[in-house]
N, C-alpha and C positions, 0 to 999 in steps of 0.2 A: 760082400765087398763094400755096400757102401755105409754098413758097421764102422768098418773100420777105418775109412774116413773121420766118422763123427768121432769117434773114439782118440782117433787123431790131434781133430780140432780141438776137442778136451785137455788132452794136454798142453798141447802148447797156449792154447789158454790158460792153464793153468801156471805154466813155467813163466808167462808174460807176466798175471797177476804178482806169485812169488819177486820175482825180482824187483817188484816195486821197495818192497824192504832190504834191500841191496843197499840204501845210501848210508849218506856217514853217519856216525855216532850223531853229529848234532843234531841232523834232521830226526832221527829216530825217538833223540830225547826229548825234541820240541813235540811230536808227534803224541809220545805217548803220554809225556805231560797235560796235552790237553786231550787225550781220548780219555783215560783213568782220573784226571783231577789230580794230579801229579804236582811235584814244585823240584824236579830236581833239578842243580843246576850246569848247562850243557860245558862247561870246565873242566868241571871237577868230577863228574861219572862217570865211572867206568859202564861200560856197555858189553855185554856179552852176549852171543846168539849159542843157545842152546840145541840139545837131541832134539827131532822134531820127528824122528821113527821110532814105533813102538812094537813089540812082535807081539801077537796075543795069544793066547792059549789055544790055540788050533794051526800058529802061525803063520798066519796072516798079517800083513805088514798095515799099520795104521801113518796113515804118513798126515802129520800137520802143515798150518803155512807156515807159522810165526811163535815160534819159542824165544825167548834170551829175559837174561837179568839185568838191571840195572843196580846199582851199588854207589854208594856217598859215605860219608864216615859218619851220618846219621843211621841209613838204614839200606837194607838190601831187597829187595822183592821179586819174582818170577813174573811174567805177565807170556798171556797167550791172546792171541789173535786170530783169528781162520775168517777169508773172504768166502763169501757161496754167492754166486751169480743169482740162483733160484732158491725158493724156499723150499726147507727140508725138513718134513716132520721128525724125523729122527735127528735132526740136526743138537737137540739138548741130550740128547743121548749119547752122540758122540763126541759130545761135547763133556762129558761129565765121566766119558773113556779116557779120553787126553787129558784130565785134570787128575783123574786117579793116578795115570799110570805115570805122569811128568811127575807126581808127589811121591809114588813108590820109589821112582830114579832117586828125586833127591835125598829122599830117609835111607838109601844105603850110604849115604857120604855125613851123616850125620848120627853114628852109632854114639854110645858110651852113655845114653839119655836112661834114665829107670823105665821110662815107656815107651811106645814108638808113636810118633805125630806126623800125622800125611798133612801137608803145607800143597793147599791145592794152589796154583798159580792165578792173578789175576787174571779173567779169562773178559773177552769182546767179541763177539759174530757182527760183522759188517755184511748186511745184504745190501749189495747194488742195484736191484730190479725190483720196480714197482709191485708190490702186492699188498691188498688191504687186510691179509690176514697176516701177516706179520706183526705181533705184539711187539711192547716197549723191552721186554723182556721173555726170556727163555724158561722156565718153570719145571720143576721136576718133583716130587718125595718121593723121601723112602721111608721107606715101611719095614722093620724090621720083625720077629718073627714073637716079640716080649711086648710088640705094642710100639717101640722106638721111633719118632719119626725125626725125619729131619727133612726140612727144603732146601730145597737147593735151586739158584736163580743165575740166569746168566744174560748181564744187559746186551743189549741191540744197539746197534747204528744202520739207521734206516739212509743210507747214503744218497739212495733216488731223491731226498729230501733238501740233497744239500746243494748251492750254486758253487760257482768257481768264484766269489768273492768272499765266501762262509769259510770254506776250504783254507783261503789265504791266509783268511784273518783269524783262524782257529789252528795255524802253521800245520795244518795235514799236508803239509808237501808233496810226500808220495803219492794221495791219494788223488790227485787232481788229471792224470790219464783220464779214470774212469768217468767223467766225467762224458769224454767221448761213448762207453760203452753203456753207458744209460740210456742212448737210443736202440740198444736192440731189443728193449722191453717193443717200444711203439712198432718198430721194422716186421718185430714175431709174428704182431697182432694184424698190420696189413697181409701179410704171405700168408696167416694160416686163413683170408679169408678167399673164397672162391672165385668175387667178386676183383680182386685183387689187379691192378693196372704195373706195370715197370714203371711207370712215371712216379706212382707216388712211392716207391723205394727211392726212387732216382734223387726225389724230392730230400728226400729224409741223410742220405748218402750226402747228398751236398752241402745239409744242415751237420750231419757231422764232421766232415770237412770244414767247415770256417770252424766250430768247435774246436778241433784239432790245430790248427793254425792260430788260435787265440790262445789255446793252452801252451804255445810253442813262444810264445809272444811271452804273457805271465810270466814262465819261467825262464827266461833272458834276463825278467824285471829283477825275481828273485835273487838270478846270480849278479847280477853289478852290484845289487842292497846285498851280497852278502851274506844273503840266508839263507844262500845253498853252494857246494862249490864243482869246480868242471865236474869231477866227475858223477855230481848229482844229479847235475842240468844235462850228461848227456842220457842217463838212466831213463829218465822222464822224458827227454825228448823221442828215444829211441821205444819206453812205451807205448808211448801218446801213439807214435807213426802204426806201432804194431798191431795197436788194438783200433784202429782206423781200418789196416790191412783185414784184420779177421773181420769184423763190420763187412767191408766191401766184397772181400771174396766172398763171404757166405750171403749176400743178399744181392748186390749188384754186378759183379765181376768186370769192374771197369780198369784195368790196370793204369790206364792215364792217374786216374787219381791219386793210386798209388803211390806213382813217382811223384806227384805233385805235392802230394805229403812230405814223404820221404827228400824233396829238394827243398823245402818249407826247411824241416829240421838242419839239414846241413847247410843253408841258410845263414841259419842265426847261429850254429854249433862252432862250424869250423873258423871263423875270423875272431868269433868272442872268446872260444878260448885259446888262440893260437896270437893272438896282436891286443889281448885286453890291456888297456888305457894306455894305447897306443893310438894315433891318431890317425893313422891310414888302415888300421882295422877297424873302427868307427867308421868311418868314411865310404868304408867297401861294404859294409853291415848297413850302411842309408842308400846305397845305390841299389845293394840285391832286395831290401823292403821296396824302396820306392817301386823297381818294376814288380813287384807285384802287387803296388796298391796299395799298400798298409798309410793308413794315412800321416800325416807329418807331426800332430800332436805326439802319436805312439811311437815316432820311429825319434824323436824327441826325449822320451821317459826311457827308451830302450838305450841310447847312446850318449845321451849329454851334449850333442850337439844343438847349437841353436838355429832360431829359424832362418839365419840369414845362413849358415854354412851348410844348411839341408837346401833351401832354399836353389844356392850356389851347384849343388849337385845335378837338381832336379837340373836347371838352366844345361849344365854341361851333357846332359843325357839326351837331351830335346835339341840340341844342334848336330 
C-alpha cells in the first residue's frame, strides 16, 4: 500500500512538472532561446508541440516531457527537453532512446531522399536537485562492430544553480516554480537522519513558503511588463501553489499552509486578471497585499500605484 502512494506522488509530480510547458508560444520561444542559444523571433515562429510517446520493441511505452518544433522562414529544428528531479545513470541512455526514436518519427514524413538521415532533435536534461556528480554534460559512444565510433553528448542545466533573478533575467519563465522544489534536496537530508527534530522541517516548510509567495509576486511583475500573459501567470501561479502542497504534504502535513499559499495565488490572480488597468482592481490587489504584509515598495512595482494612494489605503484599513 504504501507503494502505491509514492508511485502516486510520482505522478502527479510529474503531471505538475509537465504542465509547466503549457504556456504560450511566446514564453516558450523566450525560453528556448535562451536554453539552446537560439535567436528566433517570438512574432514570426511558429511553435509546435510534438509526439512525446514512443512504443519500443517489447512495447513498452517511453513517454517524454517536452517535444515540439520551432519554425521561421530561416530555419526549422526539433528540440527535446526531460526534467528529472534525481540523477540518473541511465538518464544518457534514454536519452539517446528518445532522440533515436523522435528522428525515426520524423524520417517517415521526409521520404523521396537517395538516403535515409535520422535528424536527432536538440536535446537538454534539466536536473533540479543538488548533486555533485552531475556533469556539465551527458556522454555516451558507440562502438560499432568495423571499429566505427561515434560520441554522442547531451548538455545539462544544473538548475539547483540557478536564483529566481537568473531565471528572470535568462526569461525561463516556466522554470521559476521550481524554485520552491529545490528545498526538498535539504527537507530529504534532515528526515533521512535519525537525529531528525519536526522543527527543523517546520523551519525549512516556512522558508519555502515565502519562496512561494515571492514567486507569486515576480510573476504578477511579469504579467503588468507583459512578458507573460493571464493564462501564463495562472499556470505558474497554480505550479508554484502545487509544488508548495507536494513539499508540505510529504514532509510537514500542515494544511494551514496550504491554504495560505493557495489564498497568496488567488490573491494576486483573480483581480489582476479580471480588472487589469482598471483602478478598483489595483486598489483591491494593494489592500489584499497590504494584509498580508507584502511591503509597499512591492505592492508599488506590482500595481502602479503610488505611495500616497497605497498610503491612503493602508489609513482606510487601520480605521
Amino acid at each position: 500500500m504504501p507503494q502505491k502512494k509514492t508511485d502516486s506522488e510520482r505522478v502527479k509530480l510529474d503531471e505538475i512538472l509537465k504542465s509547466l510547458f503549457s504556456v504560450s508560444g511566446k514564453v516558450l520561444i523566450s525560453m528556448l532561446n535562451s536554453l539552446f542559444k537560439e535567436n528566433y523571433a517570438t512574432e514570426t515562429t511558429a511553435v509546435s508541440f510534438a509526439n512525446s510517446e514512443f512504443v519500443d520493441d517489447e512495447y513498452h511505452i517511453l513517454r517524454g516531457d517536452l517535444f515540439l518544433n520551432l519554425s521561421d522562414a530561416d530555419k526549422s529544428n526539433h528540440y527535446h527537453i526531460e526534467i528529472q528531479t534525481l540523477s540518473d545513470d541511465r538518464m544518457v541512455i534514454r536519452m539517446l532512446e528518445y532522440g533515436i526514436r523522435k528522428a525515426k518519427e520524423i524520417a517517415k514524413y521526409q521520404g523521396g531522399q537517395e538516403e535515409t538521415v535520422f535528424y536527432i532533435p536538440r536535446q537538454l536534461v534539466i536536473f533540479i536537485e543538488q548533486n555533485p556528480n552531475i556533469k556539465d554534460e551527458l556522454r555516451l559512444r558507440l562502438i560499432f562492430p568495423d571499429g566505427q565510433e561515434v560520441k554522442y553528448w547531451v548538455p545539462v542545466m544544473k538548475y539547483w544553480e540557478y536564483g529566481t533573478e537568473e531565471i528572470i533575467e535568462q526569461k525561463l519563465y516556466p522554470l521559476l516554480p521550481l524554485q520552491v522544489f529545490k528545498l526538498r534536496y535539504e527537507m530529504e537530508k534532515i528526515k533521512s537522519r535519525k537525529t531528525h527534530t519536526e522543527q527543523e522541517l517546520r523551519e525549512l516548510i516556512q522558508k519555502a513558503q515565502q519562496i512561494a509567495e515571492n514567486i507569486s509576486i515576480e510573476a504578477v511583475r511579469l504579467f503588468h511588463a507583459e512578458e507573460i500573459d493571464g493564462e501564463d501567470l495562472h499556470k505558474i501561479l497554480l505550479a508554484n501553489a502545487e509544488l508548495f502542497r507536494y513539499l508540505n504534504s510529504r514532509y510537514v502535513k500542515d494544511e494551514r499552509l496550504n491554504e495560505e499559499v493557495l489564498s497568496m495565488a488567488k490573491t494576486l490572480y483573480d483581480p489582476v486578471v479580471e480588472e487589469r488597468g482598471k483602478m478598483e482592481g489595483k486598489l483591491e490587489i494593494a489592500r489584499k497585499l497590504l494584509q498580508k504584509k507584502i511591503s509597499i515598495d512591492e505592492i508599488k512595482e506590482i500595481t502602479d500605484l503610488s505611495d500616497k494612494e497605497i498610503e491612503k489605503i493602508k489609513a482606510q484599513m487601520e480605521n
